[in-house]
DRENLUM-211782 format. One line per field, with one value per residue (C-alpha): x, y, z; residue number from 1; residue in one letter. Coordinates in steps of 0.2 Angstrom, whole numbers, always signed. Layout:
<pts>
X = (X:...) .
Y = (Y:...) .
Z = (Z:...) .
num = (NUM:...) .
residu = (a:...) .
</pts>
This chain:
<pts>
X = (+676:+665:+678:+672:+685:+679:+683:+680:+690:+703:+703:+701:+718:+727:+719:+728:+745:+743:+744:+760:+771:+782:+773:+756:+742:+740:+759:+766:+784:+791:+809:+814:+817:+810:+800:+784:+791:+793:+773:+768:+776:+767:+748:+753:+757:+740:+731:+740:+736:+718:+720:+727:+742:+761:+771:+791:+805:+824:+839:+835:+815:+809:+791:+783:+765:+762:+743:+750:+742:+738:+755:+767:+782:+780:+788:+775:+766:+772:+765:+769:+779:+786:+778:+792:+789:+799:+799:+782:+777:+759:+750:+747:+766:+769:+756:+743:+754:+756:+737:+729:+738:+731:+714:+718:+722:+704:+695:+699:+697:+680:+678:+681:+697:+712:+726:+739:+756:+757:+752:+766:+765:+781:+782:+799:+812:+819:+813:+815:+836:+830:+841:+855:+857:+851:+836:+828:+838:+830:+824:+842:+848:+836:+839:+858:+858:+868:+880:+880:+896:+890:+879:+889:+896:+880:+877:+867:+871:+878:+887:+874:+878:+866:+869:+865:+848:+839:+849:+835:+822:+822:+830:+845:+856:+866:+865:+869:+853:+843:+847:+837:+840:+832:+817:+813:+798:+787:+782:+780:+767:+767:+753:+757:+752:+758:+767:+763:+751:+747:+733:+723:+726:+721:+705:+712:+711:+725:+742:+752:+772:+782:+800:+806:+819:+835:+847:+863:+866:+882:+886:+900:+908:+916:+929:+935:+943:+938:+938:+930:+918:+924:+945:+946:+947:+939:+955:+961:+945:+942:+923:+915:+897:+900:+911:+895:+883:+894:+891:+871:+868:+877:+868:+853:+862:+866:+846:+843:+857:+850:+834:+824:+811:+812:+831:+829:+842:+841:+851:+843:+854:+865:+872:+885:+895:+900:+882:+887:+881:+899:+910:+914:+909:+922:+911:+898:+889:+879:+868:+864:+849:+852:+840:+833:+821:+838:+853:+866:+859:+859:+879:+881:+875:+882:+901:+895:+894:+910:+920:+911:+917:+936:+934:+926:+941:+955:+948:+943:+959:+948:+944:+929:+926:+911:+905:+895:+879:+871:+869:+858:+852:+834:+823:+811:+795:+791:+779:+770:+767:+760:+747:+741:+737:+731:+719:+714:+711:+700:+691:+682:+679:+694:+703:+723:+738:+755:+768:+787:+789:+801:+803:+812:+802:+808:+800:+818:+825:+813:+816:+832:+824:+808:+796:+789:+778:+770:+752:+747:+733:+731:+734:+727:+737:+753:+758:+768:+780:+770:+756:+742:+746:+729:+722:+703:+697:+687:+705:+713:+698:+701:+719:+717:+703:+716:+730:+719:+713:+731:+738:+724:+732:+750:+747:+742) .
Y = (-166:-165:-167:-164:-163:-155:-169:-155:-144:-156:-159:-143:-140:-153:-149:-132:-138:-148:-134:-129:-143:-144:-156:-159:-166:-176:-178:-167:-162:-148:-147:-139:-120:-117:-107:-119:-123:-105:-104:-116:-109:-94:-104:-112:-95:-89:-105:-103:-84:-89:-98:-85:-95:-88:-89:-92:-98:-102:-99:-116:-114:-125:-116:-115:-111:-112:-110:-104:-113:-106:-108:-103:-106:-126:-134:-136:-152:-155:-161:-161:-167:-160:-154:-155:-170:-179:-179:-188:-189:-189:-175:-186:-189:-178:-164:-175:-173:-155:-151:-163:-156:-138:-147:-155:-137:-132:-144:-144:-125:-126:-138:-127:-135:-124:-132:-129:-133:-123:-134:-131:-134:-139:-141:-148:-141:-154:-171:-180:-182:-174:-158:-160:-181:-183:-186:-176:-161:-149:-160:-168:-149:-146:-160:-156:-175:-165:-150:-133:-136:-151:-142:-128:-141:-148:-146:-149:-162:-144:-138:-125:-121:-124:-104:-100:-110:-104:-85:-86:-92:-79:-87:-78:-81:-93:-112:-116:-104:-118:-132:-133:-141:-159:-155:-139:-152:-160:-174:-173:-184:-185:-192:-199:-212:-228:-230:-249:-262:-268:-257:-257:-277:-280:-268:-257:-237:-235:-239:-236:-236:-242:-241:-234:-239:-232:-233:-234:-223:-222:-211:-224:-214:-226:-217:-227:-222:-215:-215:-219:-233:-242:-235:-241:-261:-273:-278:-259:-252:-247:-244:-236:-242:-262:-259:-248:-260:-276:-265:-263:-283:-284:-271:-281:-300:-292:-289:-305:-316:-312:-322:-311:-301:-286:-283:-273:-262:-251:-241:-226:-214:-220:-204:-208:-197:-191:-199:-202:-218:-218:-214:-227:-219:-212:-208:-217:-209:-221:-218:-234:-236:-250:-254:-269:-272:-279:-266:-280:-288:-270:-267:-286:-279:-264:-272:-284:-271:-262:-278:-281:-262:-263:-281:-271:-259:-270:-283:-269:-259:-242:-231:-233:-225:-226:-211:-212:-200:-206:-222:-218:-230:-237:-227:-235:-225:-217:-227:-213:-204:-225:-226:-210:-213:-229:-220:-209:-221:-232:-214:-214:-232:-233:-250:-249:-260:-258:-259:-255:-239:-244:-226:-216:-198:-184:-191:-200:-187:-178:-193:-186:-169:-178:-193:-196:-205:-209:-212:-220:-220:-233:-227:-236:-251:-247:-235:-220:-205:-208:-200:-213:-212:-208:-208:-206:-191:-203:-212:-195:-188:-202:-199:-179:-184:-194:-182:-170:-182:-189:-168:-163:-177:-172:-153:-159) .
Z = (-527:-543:-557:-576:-590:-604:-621:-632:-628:-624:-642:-651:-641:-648:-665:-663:-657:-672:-685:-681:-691:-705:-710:-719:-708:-702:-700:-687:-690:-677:-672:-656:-659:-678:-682:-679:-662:-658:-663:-653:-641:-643:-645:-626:-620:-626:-617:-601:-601:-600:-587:-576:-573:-569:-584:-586:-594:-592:-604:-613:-615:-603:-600:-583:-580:-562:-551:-536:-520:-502:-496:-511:-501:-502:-517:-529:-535:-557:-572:-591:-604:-620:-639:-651:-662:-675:-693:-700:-681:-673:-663:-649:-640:-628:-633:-622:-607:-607:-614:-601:-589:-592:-593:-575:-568:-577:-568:-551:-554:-561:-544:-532:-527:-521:-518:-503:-515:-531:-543:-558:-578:-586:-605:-608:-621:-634:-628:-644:-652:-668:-667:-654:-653:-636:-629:-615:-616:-606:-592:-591:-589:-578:-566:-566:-576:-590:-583:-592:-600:-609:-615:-622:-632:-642:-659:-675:-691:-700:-683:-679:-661:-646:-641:-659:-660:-642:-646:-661:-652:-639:-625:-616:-601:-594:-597:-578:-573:-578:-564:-551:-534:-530:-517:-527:-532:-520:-533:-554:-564:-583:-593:-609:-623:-621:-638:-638:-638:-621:-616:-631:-631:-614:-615:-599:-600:-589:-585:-570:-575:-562:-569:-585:-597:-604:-619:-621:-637:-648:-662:-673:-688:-699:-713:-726:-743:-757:-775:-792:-792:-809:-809:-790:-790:-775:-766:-765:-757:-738:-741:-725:-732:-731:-715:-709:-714:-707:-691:-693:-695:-680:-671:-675:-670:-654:-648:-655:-647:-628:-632:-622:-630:-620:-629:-643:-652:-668:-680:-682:-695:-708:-716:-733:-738:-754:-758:-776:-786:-794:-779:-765:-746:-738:-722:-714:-699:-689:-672:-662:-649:-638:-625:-612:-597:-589:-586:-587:-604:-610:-608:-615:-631:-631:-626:-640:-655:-649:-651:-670:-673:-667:-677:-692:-691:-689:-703:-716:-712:-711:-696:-684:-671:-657:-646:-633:-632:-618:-606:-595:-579:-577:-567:-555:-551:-536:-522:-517:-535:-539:-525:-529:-545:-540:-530:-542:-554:-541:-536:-552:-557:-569:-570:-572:-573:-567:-583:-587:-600:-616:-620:-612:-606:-596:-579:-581:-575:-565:-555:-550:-541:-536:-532:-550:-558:-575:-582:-599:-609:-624:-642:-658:-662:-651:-664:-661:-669:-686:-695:-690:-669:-661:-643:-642:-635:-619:-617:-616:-604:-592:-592:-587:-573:-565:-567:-558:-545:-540:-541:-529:-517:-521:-518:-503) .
num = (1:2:3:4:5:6:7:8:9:10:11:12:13:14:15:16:17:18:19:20:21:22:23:24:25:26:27:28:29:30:31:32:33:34:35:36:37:38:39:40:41:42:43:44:45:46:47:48:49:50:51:52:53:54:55:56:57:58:59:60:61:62:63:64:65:66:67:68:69:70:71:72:73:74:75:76:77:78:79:80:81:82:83:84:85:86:87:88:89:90:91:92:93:94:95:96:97:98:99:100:101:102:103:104:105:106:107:108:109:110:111:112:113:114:115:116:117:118:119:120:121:122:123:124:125:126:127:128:129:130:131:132:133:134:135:136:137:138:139:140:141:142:143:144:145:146:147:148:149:150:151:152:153:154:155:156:157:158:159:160:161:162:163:164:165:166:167:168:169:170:171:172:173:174:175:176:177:178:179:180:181:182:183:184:185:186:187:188:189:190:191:192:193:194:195:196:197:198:199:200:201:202:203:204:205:206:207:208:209:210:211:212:213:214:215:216:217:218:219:220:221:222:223:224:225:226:227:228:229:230:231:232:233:234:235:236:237:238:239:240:241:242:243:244:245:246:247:248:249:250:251:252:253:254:255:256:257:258:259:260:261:262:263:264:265:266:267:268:269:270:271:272:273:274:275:276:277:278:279:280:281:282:283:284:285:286:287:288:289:290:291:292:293:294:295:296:297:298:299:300:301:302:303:304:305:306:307:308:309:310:311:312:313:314:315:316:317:318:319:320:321:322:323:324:325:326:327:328:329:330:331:332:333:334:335:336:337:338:339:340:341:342:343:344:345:346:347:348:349:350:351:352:353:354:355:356:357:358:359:360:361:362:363:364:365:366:367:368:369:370:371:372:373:374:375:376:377:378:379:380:381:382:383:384:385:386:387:388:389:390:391:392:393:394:395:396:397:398:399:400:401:402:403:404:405:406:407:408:409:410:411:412) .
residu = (x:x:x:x:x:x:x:x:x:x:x:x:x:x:x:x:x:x:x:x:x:x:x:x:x:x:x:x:x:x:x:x:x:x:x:x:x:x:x:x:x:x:x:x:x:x:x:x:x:x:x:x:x:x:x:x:x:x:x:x:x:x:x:x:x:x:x:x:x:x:x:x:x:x:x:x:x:x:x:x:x:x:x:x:x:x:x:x:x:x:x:x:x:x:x:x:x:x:x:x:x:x:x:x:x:x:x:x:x:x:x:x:x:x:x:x:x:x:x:x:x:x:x:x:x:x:x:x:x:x:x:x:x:x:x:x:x:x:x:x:x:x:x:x:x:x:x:x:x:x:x:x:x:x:x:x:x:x:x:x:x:x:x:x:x:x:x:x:x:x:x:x:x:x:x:x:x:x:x:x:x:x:x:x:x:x:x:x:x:x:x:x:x:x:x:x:x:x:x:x:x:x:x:x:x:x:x:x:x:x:x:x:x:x:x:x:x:x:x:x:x:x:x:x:x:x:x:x:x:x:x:x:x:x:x:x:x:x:x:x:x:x:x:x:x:x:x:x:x:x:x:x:x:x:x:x:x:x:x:x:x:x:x:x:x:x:x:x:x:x:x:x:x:x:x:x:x:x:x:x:x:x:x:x:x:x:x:x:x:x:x:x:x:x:x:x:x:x:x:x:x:x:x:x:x:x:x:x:x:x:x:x:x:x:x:x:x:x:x:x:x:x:x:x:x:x:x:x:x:x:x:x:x:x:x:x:x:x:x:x:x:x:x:x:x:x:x:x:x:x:x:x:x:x:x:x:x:x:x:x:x:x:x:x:x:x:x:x:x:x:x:x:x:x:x:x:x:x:x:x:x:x:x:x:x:x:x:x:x:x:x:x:x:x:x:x:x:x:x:x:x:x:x:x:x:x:x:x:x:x:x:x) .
</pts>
């Protein structure tokens, strides 16, 4: 089969994605159901029109842009990833997976290919934590890994309602529409950046993930007391903010007590409240990312920063309590999604390495419903959910001609 991806026009669609941010470029800031969301929403509709694909969506917006095959009863062969981007992000994280996939369907079109499995499109809803807390929202609903009635009860920062946000967006019905049943997918691939160093460092164009990491994320609120910052003397105060920041150093101790380099763990809010250089904090909100290559190193440092905030509480005399948002198990890629991609990659000359993903994606949970895999494609310098992420347009070619290659062989 003659594959030819088109670069150019690869590019000027993530160039267009690109304009719908918050943000000024290059920055690209676009937060699952505003308004910029809904319009790229609206710019992928337009693209996937033009392609002649079947166009869908459930009650939380996951889209589905599906070429039918020869024999449509089959369950079809997937590939994407999501759009929405964090604040100050790149254009590059997750828009590469769900633009080089549409370019995948383009070319084994324009080869004469028609495949016997439906080959479908899936731009995932909320992939980043910006808005609800959690990670992988709409494929963790999709997969049945979150249940419609935890759902219900998700939230923004100013208790903005899940209902409320996707009833703005346009998207109706009801939350427990959206699972579907494991086999409904006969395998799901997703391209994606790296988000690190070691393909650009090792000069390969592309990496084969074989298992994929998870955290273990906490949401600890510590609530102190309040008062006046010169009438309020030091042996009287309950400050949340030195409790909450005792708890941050020892977040940090935590990833480095293992010794192992693969342990890392990160405070990523810190939210103070009043917020007022002359009044002590009475509320600290924190949000704790805990991950590791080893599950049981993982739950060492997570059990560790639960004993330094009971410690915290009992030896500050405040209040802190730990919620869990998520802790989620590793997933381990499927053999036959690998070889395929290994095949494909060999197909056209390109060399790869076999690799562990650090971030989390929504092939996570995919993996629940069906075999699947993951592809990456170096970016600049490792550098990822910033202004500066970049993949070249030849890294991001060579990762949509071996998307198409390996779904020719999984519609198969």
């Amino acid at each position: 089969m003659n594959l030819a991806i088109d670069p150019e026009r690869l590019t000027r669609n993530l160039d267009g994605l690109a304009e719908f941010s918050q943000a000024a470029a290059p920055a690209v800031t676009r937060l699952v159901y505003s308004e910029q969301d809904r319009r790229a929403r609206d710019f992928l509709a337009s693209l996937f029109s033009e392609a002649e694909l079947e166009l869908r969506h459930d009650a939380v917006g996951n889209i589905f842009a599906r070429w039918t095959g020869s024999d449509p009863e089959l369950p079809p062969a997937a590939t994407g990833s999501h759009i929405d981007a964090v604040p100050d992000g790149g254009k590059y994280d997750g828009t590469v997976g769900v633009l080089a996939g549409l370019e995948a369907i383009l070319a084994l079109r324009s080869a004469g290919y028609r495949p016997r499995r439906s080959i479908e499109l899936i731009v995932f809803t909320a992939e980043e934590p910006t808005r609800f807390g959690i990670g992988c929202f709409g494929s963790r609903l999709l997969s049945g890994a979150m249940v419609y009635w935890q759902a219900e009860r998700l939230s923004d920062r100013n208790g903005k309602t899940l209902d409320q946000w996707r009833a703005e967006a346009g998207f109706e019905g009801s939350l427990e529409s959206v699972a579907v049943a494991a086999g409904s997918y006969s395998a799901f691939v997703e391209l994606h950046i790296e988000q690190g160093p070691a393909l650009e460092r090792a000069g390969v164009p592309l990496g084969i993930v074989t298992e994929i990491l998870a955290p273990a994320c906490f949401r600890v609120i510590v609530e102190g007391e309040g008062g006046h910052a010169g009438s309020l003397l030091m042996p009287d105060r309950r400050d949340a903010l030195c409790a909450a920041a005792e708890i941050a150093l020892e977040v940090e101790r935590a990833a480095k007590s293992t010794g192992a380099p693969d342990s890392v763990a990160t405070v990523g809010t810190f939210d103070v409240s009043p917020g007022s250089s002359n009044s002590i904090p009475t509320r600290v909100r924190l949000e704790i990312d805990i991950r590791d290559t080893d599950r049981a190193r993982r739950d060492q440092m997570t059990q560790r920063i639960m004993t330094a905030c009971r410690d915290c509480a009992i030896g500050r005399k405040l209040k802190v309590r730990a919620e869990p948002i998520s802790m989620d198990a590793p997933v381990e890629c499927s053999a036959e999604v690998i070889d395929a991609l290994a095949r494909a990659a060999d197909a056209h000359g390109l060399a790869c390495r076999r690799m562990v993903s650090r971030a989390c994606h929504d092939t996570m949970f995919m993996s629940r419903i069906a075999p699947a895999g993951m592809l990456f494609i170096p970016c600049r310098g490792g550098v990822s959910n910033r202004p500066d992420e970049f993949a070249a347009p030849e890294a991001i070619a060579n990762g949509a001609l071996v998307l198409a290659e390996s779904l020719a062989e999984l519609a198969e």
